[in-house]
LUMBAZA-224904 format. One record per residue (C-alpha): x, y, z; residue number from 1. Coordinates in Angstrom, 1 decimal. Example, Ala and Ser with C-alpha at 12.3 -4.5 7.8 and 13.67 -1.06 7.14 Angstrom:
residues 2
REC      px      py      pz    k
REC    12.3    -4.5     7.8    1
REC    13.7    -1.1     7.1    2
end
This chain:
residues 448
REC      px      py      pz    k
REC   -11.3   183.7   102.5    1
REC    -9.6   180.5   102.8    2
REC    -8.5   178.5   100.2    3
REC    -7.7   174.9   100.6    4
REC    -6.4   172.8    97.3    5
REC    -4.4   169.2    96.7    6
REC    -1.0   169.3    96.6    7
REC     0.3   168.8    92.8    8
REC     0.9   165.4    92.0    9
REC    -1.1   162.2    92.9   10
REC    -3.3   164.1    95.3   11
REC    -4.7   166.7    92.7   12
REC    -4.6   163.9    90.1   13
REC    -7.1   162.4    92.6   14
REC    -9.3   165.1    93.1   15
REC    -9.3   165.6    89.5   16
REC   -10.4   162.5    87.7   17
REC   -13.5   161.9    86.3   18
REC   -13.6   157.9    87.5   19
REC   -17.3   156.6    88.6   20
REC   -14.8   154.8    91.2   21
REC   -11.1   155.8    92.1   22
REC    -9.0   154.6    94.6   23
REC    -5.9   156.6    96.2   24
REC    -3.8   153.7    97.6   25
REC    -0.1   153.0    98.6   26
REC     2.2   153.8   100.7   27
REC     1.4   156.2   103.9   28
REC     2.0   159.0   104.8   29
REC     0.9   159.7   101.2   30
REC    -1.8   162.8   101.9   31
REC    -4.6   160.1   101.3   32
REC    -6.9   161.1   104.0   33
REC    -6.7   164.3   103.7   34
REC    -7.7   164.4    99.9   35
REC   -10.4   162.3   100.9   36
REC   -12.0   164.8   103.3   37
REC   -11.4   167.4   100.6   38
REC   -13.0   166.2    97.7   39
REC   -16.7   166.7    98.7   40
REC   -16.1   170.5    99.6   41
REC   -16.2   171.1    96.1   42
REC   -20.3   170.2    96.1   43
REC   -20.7   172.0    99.8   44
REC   -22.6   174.7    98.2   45
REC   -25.4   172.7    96.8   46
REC   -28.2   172.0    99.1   47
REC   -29.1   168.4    97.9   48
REC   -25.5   167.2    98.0   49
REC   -25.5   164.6   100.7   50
REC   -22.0   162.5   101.4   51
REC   -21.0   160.3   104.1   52
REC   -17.1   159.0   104.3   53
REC   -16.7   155.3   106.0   54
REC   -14.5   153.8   108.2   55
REC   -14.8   150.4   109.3   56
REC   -15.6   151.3   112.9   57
REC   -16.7   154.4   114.4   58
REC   -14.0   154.1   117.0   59
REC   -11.2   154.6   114.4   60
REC   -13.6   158.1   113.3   61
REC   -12.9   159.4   116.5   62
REC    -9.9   158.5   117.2   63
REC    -7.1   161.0   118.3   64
REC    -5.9   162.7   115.0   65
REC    -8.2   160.8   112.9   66
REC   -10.8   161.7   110.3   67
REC   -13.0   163.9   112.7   68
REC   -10.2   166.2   114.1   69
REC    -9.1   166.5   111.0   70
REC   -12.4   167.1   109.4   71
REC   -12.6   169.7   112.2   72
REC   -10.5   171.7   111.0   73
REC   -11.2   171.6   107.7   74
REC   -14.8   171.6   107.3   75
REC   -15.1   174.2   109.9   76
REC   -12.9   176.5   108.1   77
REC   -15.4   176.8   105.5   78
REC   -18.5   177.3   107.9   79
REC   -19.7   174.5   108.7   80
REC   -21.5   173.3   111.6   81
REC   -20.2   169.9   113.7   82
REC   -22.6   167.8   115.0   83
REC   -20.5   165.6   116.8   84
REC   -22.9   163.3   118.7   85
REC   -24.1   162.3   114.9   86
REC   -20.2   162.7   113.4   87
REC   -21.8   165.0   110.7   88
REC   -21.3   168.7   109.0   89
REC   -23.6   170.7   107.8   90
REC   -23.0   173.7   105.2   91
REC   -25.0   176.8   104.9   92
REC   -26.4   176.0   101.5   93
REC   -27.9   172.8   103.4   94
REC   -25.0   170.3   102.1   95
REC   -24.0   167.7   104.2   96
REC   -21.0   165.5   105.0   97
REC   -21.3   162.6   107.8   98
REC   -19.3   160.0   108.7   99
REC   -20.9   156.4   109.3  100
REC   -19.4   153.1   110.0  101
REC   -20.0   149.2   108.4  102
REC   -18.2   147.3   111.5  103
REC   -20.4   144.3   110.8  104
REC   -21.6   143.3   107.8  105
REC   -24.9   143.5   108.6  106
REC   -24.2   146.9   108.7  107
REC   -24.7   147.7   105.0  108
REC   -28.3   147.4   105.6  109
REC   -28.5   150.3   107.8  110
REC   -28.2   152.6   104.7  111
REC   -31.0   150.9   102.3  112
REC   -33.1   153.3   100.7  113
REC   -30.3   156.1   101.1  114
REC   -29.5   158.2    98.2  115
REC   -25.9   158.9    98.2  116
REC   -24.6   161.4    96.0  117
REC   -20.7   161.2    97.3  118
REC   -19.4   158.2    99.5  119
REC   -16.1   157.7   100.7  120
REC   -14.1   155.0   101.8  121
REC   -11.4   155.1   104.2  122
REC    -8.6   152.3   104.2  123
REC   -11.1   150.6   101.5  124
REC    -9.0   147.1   102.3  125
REC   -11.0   147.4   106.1  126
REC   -14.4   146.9   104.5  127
REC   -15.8   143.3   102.9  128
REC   -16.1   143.7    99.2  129
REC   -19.9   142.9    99.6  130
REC   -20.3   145.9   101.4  131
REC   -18.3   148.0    99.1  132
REC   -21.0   147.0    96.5  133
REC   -23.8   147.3    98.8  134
REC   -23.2   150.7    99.1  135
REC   -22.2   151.1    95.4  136
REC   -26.5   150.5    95.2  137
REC   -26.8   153.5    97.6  138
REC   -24.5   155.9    95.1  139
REC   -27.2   157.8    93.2  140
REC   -29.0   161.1    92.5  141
REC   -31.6   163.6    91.7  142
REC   -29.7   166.5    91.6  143
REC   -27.1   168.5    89.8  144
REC   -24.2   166.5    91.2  145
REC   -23.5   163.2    89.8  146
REC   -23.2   160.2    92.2  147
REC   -19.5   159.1    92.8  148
REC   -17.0   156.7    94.8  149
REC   -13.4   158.0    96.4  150
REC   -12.0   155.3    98.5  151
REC    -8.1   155.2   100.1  152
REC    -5.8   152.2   101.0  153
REC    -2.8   151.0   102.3  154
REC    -1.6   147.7   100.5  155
REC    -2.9   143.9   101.4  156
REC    -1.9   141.4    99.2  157
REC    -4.8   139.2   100.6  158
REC    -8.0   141.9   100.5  159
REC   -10.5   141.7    97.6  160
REC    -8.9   145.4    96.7  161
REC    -5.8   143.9    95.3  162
REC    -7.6   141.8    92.9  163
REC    -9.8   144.8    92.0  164
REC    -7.2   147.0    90.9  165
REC    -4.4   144.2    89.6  166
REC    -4.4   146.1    86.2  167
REC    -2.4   149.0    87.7  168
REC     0.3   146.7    89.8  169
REC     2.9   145.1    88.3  170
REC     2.3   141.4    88.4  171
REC     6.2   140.8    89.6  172
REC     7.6   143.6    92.3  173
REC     3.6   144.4    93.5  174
REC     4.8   148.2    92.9  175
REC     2.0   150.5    91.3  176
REC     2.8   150.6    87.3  177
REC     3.5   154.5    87.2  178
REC     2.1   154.5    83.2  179
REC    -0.9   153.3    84.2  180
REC    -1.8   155.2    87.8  181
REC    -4.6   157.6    86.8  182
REC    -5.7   156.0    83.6  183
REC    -9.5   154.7    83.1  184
REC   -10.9   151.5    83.0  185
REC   -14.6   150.3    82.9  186
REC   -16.0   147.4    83.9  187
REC   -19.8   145.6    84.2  188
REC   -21.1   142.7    86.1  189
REC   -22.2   139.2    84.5  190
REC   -23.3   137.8    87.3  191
REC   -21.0   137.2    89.8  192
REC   -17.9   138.3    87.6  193
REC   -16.7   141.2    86.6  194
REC   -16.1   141.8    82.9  195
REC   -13.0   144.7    82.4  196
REC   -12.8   146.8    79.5  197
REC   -10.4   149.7    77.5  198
REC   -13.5   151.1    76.1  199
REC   -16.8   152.1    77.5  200
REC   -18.7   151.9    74.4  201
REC   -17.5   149.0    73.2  202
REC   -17.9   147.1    77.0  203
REC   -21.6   148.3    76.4  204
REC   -22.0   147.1    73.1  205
REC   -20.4   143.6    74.3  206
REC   -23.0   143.2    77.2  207
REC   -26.2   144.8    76.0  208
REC   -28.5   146.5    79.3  209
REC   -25.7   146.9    81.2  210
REC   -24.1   150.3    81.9  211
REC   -20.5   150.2    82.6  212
REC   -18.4   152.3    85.4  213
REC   -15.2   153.7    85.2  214
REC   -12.5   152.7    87.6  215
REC    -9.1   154.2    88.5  216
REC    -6.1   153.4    90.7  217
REC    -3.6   156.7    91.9  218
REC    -0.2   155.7    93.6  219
REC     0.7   157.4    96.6  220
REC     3.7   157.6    97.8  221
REC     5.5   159.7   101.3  222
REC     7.1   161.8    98.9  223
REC     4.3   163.4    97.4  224
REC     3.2   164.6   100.6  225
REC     5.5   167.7   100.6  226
REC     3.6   169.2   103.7  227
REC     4.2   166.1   105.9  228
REC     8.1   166.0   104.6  229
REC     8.5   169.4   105.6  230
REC     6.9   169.2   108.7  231
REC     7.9   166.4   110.0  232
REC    10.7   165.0   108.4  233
REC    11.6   162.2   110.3  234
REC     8.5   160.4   109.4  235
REC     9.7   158.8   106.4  236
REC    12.4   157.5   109.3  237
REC    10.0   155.5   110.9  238
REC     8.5   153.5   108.1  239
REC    12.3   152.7   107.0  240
REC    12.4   151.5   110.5  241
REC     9.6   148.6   109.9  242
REC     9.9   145.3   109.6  243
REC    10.5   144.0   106.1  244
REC     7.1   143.4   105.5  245
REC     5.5   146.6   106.6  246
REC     9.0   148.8   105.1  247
REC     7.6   147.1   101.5  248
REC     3.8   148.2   102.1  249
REC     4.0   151.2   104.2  250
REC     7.1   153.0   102.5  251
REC     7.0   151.6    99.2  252
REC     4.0   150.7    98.4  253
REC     4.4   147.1    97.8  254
REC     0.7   145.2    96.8  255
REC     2.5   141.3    96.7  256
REC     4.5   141.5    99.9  257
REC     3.6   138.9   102.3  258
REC     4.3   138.3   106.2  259
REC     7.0   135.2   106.4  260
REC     6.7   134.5   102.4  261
REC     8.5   131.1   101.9  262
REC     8.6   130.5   105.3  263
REC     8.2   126.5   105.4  264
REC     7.8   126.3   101.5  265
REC     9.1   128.2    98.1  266
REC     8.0   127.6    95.1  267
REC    11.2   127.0    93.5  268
REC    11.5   123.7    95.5  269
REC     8.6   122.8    93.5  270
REC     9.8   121.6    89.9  271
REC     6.6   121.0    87.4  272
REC     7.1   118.1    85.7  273
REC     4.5   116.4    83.0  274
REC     3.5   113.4    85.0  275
REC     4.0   111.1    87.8  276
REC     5.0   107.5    87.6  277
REC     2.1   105.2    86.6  278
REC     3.2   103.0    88.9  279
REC     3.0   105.1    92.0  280
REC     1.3   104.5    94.9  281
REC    -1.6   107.0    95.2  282
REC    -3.2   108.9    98.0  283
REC    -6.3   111.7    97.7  284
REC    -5.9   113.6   100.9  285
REC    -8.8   115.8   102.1  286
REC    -9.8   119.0   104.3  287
REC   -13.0   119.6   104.5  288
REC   -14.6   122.9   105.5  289
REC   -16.4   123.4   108.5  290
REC   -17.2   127.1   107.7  291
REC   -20.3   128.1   106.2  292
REC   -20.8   130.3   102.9  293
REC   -21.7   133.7   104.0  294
REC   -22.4   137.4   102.3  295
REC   -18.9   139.2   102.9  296
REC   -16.9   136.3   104.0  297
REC   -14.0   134.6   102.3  298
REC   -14.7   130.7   103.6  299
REC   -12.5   127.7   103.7  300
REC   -12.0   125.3   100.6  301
REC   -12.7   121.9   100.9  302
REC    -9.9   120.9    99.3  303
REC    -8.7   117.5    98.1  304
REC    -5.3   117.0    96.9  305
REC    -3.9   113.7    95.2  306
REC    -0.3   112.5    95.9  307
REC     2.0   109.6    94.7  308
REC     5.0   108.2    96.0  309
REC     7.2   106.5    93.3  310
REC     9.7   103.1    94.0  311
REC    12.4   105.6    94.7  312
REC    10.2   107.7    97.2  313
REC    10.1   111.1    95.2  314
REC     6.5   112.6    95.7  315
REC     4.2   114.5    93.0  316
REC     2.0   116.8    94.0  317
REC    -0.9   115.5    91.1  318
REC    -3.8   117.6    91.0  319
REC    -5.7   119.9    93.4  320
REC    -9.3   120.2    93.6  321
REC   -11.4   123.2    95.5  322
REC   -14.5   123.9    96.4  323
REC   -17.1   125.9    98.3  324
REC   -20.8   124.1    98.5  325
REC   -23.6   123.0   100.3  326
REC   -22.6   119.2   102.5  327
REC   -24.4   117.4    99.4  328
REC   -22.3   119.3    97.1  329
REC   -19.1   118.6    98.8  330
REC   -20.5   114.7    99.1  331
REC   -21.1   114.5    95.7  332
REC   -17.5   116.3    94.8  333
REC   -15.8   113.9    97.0  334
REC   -17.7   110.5    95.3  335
REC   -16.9   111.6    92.1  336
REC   -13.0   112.2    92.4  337
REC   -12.7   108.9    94.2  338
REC   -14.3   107.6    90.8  339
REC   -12.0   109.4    88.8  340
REC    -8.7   108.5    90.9  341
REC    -9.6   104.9    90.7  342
REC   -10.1   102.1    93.3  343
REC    -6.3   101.8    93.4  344
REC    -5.8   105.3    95.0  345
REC    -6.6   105.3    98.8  346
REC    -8.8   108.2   100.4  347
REC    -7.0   110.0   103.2  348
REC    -9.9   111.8   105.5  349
REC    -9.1   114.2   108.8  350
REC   -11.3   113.6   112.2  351
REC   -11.7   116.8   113.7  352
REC   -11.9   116.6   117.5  353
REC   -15.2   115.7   119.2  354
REC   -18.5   113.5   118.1  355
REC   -19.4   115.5   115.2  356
REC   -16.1   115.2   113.6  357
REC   -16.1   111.1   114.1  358
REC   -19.9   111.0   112.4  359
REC   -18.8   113.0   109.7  360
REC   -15.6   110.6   108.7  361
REC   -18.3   107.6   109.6  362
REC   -20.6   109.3   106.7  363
REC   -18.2   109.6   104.3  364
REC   -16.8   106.3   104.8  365
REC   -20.3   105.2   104.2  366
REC   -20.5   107.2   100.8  367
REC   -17.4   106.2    99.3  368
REC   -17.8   102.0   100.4  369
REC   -15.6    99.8    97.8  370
REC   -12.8   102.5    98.2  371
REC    -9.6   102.1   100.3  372
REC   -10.5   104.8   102.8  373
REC    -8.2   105.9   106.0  374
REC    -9.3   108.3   108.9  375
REC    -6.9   109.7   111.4  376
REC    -7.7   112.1   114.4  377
REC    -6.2   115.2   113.5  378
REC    -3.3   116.5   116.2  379
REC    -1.1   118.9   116.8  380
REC    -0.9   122.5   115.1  381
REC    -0.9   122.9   111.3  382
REC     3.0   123.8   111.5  383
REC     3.8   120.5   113.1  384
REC     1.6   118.9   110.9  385
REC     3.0   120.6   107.5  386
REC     6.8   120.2   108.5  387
REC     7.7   116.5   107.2  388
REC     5.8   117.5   103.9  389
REC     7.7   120.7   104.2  390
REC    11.6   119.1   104.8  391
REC    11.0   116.4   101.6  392
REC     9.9   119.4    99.4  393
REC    13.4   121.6   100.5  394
REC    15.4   118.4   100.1  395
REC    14.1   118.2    96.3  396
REC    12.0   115.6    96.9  397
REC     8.5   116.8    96.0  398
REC     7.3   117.6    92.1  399
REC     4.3   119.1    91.0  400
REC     2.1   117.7    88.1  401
REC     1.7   120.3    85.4  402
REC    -2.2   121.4    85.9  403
REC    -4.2   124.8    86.0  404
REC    -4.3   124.5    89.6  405
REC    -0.8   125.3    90.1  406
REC    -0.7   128.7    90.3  407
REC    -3.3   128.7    93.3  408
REC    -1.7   125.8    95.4  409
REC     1.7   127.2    95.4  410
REC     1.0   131.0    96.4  411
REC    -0.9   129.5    99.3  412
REC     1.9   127.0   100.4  413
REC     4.2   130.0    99.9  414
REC     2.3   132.2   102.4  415
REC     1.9   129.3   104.6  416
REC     1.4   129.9   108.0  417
REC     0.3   133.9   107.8  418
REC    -2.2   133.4   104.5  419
REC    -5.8   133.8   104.6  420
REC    -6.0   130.4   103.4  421
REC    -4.3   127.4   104.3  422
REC    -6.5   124.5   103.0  423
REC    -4.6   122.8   100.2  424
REC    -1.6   122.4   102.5  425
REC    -3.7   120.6   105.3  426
REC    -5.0   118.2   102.2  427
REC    -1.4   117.9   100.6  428
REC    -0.1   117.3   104.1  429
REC    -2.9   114.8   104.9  430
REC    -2.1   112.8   101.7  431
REC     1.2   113.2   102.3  432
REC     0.8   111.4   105.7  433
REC    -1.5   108.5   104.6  434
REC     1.6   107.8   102.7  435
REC     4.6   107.7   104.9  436
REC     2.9   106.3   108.5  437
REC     3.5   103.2   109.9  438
REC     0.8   101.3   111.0  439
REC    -0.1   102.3   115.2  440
REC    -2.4   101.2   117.4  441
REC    -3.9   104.5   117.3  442
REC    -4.7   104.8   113.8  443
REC    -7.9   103.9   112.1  444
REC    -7.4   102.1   108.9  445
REC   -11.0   101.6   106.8  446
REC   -11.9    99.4   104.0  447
REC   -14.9    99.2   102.6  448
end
């Protein structure tokens, strides 16, 4: 008979835990995969049970040495029967184990009115968090075996997953908290937040109808794998062999790191200060969104960001407004902080290329009439653009305005240009050059 268990350590911790929801994630190498495959064996002997395990594509399913060899000679081990043109397994007590894909988003939808007693995610930072809680809605059952989520990761600082599990990384080095990997924590949903909790009961109590679930993070590191490290021991080699970047995620598990981090900005070329002079000369710089709010996605800001300019041409960064929202939304968002900025501040608004970029500037300038409004055409790439902003903040020329906001505007300028996100430098840097230009022939300077 064969007998197949987790190594001891993070991998049987994982198979172990009693979490509605737990996530194996770190560095690779780690045996991630491979628990994942394993834990739904345990249920192969009841008929009902009915489990599917995603990856993003069905390509990376069948890819050389991915989860279908390996589920081949696993699953098959223990009698059961492939079905490869459907990427499923079926057990002689009638169990099943399939592999599906969400490559779209639309994709979710494929699996409505599915009752799924196990699901698994494979490199959970792949998949949109929408679809992760699409299928959450999926994870139920009538029979003996009570509906749960295993999911595995490598790090990404940017994915919805890192904000999901921040409890369990240390806020600093982005290295898992090894107290905390394995430990329980429940949460429900009011609305579109989630509300995090120490105590089930009491979450419950707290938010009455609502029925919380349990949530746990397990660290994974190449040295827990003692099977690979035997086997192949010049694998841990290779990751020390990455780039920076990849060495910190890959090898050591590293949830903050960030491709070219402080690049063109760092924060500490940012001194907070209480306020700017009230003399200074004023400009609200914009960018405004062109994408669209859709299920899954992570859309642009619209983003307007104020700047002054004191007599002795130091620059404060003064506050930073976001937003996502319907064109009347953004309209309205825009009229109202030229209000609140004054008629003294001027309005600094980009043209994107082409005629619906010119009617858009000609709209707004429309809306905001009795404000000092200036419109550019915007050239050149968003690293040529951000450099003179960039030079007076190393030379210690740029301060920032003490305000909530901060926290958000310098993490993006910090992962400027690799970020998901680089709105509220294109606004700083628009302000930022309403300011210092000289008057041209091809500039478009608009009072109304």
């Amino acid at each position: 008979m064969a007998v197949i268990k987790p190594q001891p350590g993070p991998q049987e911790m994982f198979l172990g835990t009693s979490a509605d929801i737990a996530i194996y994630g770190g560095a690779a190498g780690g045996g991630k995969s491979f628990a994942l495959l394993m834990e739904p064996l345990r249920h192969a002997v009841r008929g009902e049970f009915k489990a599917v395990i995603f990856r993003r594509t069905s390509k990376q399913v069948r890819n050389e040495g991915g989860l279908w060899d390996a589920s081949a000679a696993l699953y098959g081990t223990l009698g059961g029967q492939a079905k490869e043109s459907e990427l499923s397994w079926k057990f002689p007590s009638g169990a099943s184990i399939s592999f599906g894909h969400l490559e779209h988003e639309k994709n979710k939808y494929d699996w409505q009115g599915s009752e799924l007693v196990f699901i698994g995610f494979d490199e959970l930072t792949h998949f949109t968090e929408t679809q992760f809680f699409y299928l959450l809605s999926r994870n139920r059952s009538t029979g003996r075996a009570r509906p749960y989520v295993r999911a595995t990761c490598n790090p990404d600082a940017d994915s919805w997953v890192a904000d999901f599990i921040r409890w369990w990384i240390d806020p600093e080095t982005g290295y898992p908290i090894s107290s905390r990997s394995g430990v329980l924590r429940w949460f429900v949903r009011d609305e579109d937040s989630l509300i995090w909790g120490e105590d089930k009961c009491a979450l419950e109590a707290a938010h009455p109808g609502q029925i919380a679930k349990s949530v746990t993070f397990i660290a994974a590191s190449i040295e827990d794998n003692r099977v690979l490290m035997e086997r192949d021991p010049g694998y841990r080699a290779n990751l020390a062999a990455l780039s920076t970047v990849d060495r910190e995620r890959l090898l050591k598990g590293n949830w903050k790191i960030r491709p070219a981090a402080g690049a063109y900005f760092r924060r500490s070329w940012f001194p907070v200060v209480e306020a700017a002079p009230v003399s200074a000369r004023r400009v609200r710089g914009w960018d405004l969104a062109a994408s669209h709010m859709e299920p899954g996605a992570s859309p642009d800001w619209t983003v307007g960001a104020r700047l002054a300019r004191d007599a002795g041409g130091v620059f404060y960064v003064e506050h930073v407004e976001r937003l996502r929202g319907s064109p009347n939304e953004v309209e309205r968002a825009i009229r109202n902080l030229a209000m609140s900025d004054g008629r003294e501040a001027e309005i600094a608004l980009p043209q994107d290329p082409g005629q619906a970029g010119k009617a858009q500037v000609q709209a707004l300038v429309r809306l905001l009439a009795g404000f000092r409004v200036k419109s550019q055409p915007v050239t050149g790439s968003k690293i040529v653009r951000a450099m003179p902003f960039s030079s007076q903040a190393e030379a210690g020329n740029v301060k920032l305005v003490e305000g909530s906001w901060n926290a958000d505007f310098l993490a993006e300028l910090e992962n400027f240009p690799t970020g998901r996100h680089d709105d509220q430098v294109d606004a700083v840097c628009e302000a930022f050059h309403a300011l210092t230009q000289v008057s041209q022939k091809s500039q478009r300077d608009m009072y109304s």
